[in-house]
Residue, then its C-alpha position, 0 to 999 in steps of 0.5 A: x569679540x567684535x561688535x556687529x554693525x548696524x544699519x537703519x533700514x527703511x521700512x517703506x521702500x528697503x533702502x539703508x543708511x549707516x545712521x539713524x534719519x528722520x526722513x528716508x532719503x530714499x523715499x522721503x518718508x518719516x520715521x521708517x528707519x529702524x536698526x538692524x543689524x548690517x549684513x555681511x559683505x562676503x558674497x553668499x554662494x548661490x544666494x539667488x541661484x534659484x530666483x535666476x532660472x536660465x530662459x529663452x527669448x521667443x514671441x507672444x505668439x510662440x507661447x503655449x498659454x491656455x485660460x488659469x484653471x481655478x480651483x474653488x476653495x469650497x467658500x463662495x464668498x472667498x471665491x468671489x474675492x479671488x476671481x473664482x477660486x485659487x490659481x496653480x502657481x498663484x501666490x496671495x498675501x493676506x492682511x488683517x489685524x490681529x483676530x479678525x479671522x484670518x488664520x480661521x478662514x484660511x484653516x476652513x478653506x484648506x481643509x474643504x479643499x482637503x476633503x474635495x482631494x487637494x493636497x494642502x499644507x498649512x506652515x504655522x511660524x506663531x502657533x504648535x501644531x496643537x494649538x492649530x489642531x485644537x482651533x480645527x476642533x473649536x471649528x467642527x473640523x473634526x478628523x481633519x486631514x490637513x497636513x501641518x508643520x510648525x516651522x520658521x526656517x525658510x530652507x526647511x519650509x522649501x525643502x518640505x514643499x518640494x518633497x511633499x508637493x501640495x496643491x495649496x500651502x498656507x504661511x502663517x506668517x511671512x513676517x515670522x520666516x527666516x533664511x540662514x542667508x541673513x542674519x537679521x532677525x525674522x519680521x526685519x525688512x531684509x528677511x521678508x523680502x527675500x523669503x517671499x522673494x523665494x516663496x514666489x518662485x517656488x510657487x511658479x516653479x512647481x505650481x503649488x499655490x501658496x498663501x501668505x499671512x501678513x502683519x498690519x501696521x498701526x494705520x492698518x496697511x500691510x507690514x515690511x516692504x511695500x515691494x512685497x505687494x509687488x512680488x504676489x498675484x493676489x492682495x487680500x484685506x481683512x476688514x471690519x471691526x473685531x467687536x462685529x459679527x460681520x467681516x470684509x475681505x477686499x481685493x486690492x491686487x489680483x491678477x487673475x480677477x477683478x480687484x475692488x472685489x469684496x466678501x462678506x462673512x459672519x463670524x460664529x462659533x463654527x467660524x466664519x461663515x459666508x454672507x449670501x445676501x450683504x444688503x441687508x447688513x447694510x440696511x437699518x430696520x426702520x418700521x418707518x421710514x426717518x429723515x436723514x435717511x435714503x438708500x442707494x445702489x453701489x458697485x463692490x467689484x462686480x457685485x451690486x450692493x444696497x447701503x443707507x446712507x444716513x445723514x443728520x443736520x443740526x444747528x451749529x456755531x460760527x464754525x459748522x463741522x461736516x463730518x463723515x463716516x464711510x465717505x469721502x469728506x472733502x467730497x461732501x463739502x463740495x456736495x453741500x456748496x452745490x446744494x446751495x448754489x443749485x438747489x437754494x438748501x442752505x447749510x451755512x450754519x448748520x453742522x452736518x453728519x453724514x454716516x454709511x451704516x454697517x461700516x462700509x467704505x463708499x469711494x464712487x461718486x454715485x453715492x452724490x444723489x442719496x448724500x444730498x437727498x439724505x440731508x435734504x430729508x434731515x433738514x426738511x424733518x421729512x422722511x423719503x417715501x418707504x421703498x426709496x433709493x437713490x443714486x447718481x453722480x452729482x457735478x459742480x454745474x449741478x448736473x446729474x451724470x450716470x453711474x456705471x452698469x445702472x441697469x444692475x443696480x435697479x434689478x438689486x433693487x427691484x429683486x429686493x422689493x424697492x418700489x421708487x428710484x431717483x436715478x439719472x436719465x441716462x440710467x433709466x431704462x428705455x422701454x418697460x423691462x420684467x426685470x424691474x416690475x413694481x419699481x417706478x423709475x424717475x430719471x434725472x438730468x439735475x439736481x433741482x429736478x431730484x429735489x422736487x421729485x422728492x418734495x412730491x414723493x414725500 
């Protein structure tokens, strides 16, 4: 018997080489060529036959196109991520390391989607229908009316879903699906792309809105071909730390919402449960108010959000370390180089340690003004006044520009009982609004004004 040929395929892009490359020759990446085994030259018949539909070429203004009807998943926080509840004909990937929750949501969801009378489907590729059925009893899902099918062969998976006809389906997982049109193993480059490829169209061709279940690499990016984030609507990450009651869930890609959005849920053992009020996982319980430390406002989507920054200054070496968690590093070296050269707090010697408590991820610039009051307060050893928060965009001039939609984040505030704001002037409201009674708003226009501002407030 002849010995089947092998190819190396890029797991990045998709392309192959007939031998083993240390970088991709098609995207220049390092060490994504893995083995697999070649596919046959003979054309397959009717291959793409379903992806390839037959369409008529008309103007925008000729297309009946009305508003995305949503369907609420029945948990407000996975809505919020969404835009607002699943879309017919939607397809979503969602991606997370192993046990952090994913197939537990997506299980809760569609059976409250079950019960409000959509029809669902949940396709298991890694688990038997028992031991799915066993994790809806471990989760008080009793009696449970969601249809299940345990199988990996993408022909079968399709011929289901066009016989049944759910309103939702859920594939768990897209690396475990197989077509017979290949004959490279399931999980390989080749078989994930063209079993989404055929999912999707399915979900455009019936309307049945499907959700893919996708592996994560080591560095915490979504396995197989970077194409396949191309070919869904909706991309969802699942993030947090499994040690950690508490979960994220971003949005990277929705076409039918904002992106950047995120949901926060605690894990119990009735599974997982939405998060109603964030801030206050991100808020450390001090009795008294500490140096190091100051609050600020920043924007998760469309969602204002409060997190404490914390900082520490100690006396370092010859070579002083800046480290930071939840922030951008390179950002706080240029906070620091301003810091001095505007306000005169030198840290030339010192080592500093800034941290965004809960574990969130701060990628806006409005979190300048509360990392350089924070290390300030760590330096001076004098704690900001209870109730402080602060935020705003801090240039290499040493100006404090304005952040998008202030006014949000001061009515967070406000509502959540913050007495004092740093803020920069643009931000501050113009005239006496209800909205932000028993807050006093100073407003800004420099770093020198917000230090001494905090010197006379501590």
């Amino acid at each position: 018997m002849a010995k089947e040929k092998t190819q190396y395929t890029c797991n990045e892009c998709g392309g192959s080489s007939p031998k083993w490359l240390g970088k991709c020759p098609h995207c220049n990446a390092w060490n994504t060529l893995i083995e697999s085994v070649a596919e046959s030259t003979a054309p397959a018949k009717n291959r793409f036959a379903s992806l390839a539909k037959t369409a008529e070429v008309t103007t925008l203004a000729d297309i009946d196109a009305t508003d995305v009807q949503r369907t609420p998943t029945g948990h407000d926080e996975l809505d919020r991520v969404l835009g607002g509840g699943i879309v017919e004909g939607g397809v979503v990937l969602i991606g997370g390391d192993p046990g952090i929750g994913k197939s537990t949501l997506l299980l809760q969801a569609l059976d409250s989607l079950q019960r409000s009378g959509q029809k669902t489907l949940y396709v298991t590729g890694e688990e038997s229908g028992a031991q799915v059925a066993l994790r809806s009893r471990r989760l008080g899902l009793d009696g449970s009316q969601v249809s299940v099918l345990a199988e990996i062969q993408l022909e079968k998976i399709l011929a289901t879903l066009d016989h049944t006809k759910p309103a939702i389906a859920v594939i768990d997982s897209i690396q475990t699906v197989y077509s017979e049109q290949l004959t490279s193993a399931p999980g390989s480059v080749a078989q994930v792309r063209e079993c989404a490829a055929h999912l999707t169209r399915a979900a455009k061709a019936s309307g049945t809105a499907i959700v893919l279940v996708g592996h994560v690499t080591k560095e915490g990016a979504l396995a197989g071909p970077r194409v396949l984030e191309h070919m869904v609507d909706t991309v969802l990450y699942f993030e947090g730390d499994t040690h950690s009651s508490f979960r994220l869930i971003r949005a990277i890609k929705n076409r039918f919402g904002a992106v950047n959005e995120i949901g926060v849920f605690a894990m119990t053992e009735r599974g997982l449960k939405g998060v109603s009020n964030p801030s206050a996982i991100f808020l450390s319980q001090h009795s008294e108010p500490v140096p190091g430390s100051c609050v600020m406002v920043t924007l998760e989507g469309t969602r204002p959000m409060l997190v404490e920054i914390q900082a520490l200054v100690d006396s370092g070496g010859p070579s002083p370390r800046r480290l930071s968690v939840g922030l951008d590093r390179d950002r706080l070296a240029m906070l620091l180089a301003v810091l001095h050269r505007h306000a005169g707090v030198a840290c030339m010697d010192q080592d500093v340690f800034v941290n965004a408590v809960g574990g969130v991820r701060i990628s806006e610039p409005a979190a300048d003004l509360a990392v350089m009051l924070a290390i300030t307060s760590s330096l001076r050893g004098k704690a900001l006044p209870k109730g402080f928060i602060a935020f705003g965009e801090v240039g290499l001039a040493g100006e404090v520009r304005p952040a998008p939609r202030g006014q949000e984040r001061l009515k967070e505030a406000a509502k959540l009982g913050f007495s004092v704001a740093v803020v920069p002037k643009a931000n501050a409201p113009k005239k006496n609004d209800k909205a932000f009674e028993g807050l006093t708003i100073h407003g800004v226009d420099r770093i020198e004004e917000a230090m001494e501002l905090a010197r006379s407030l501590a």
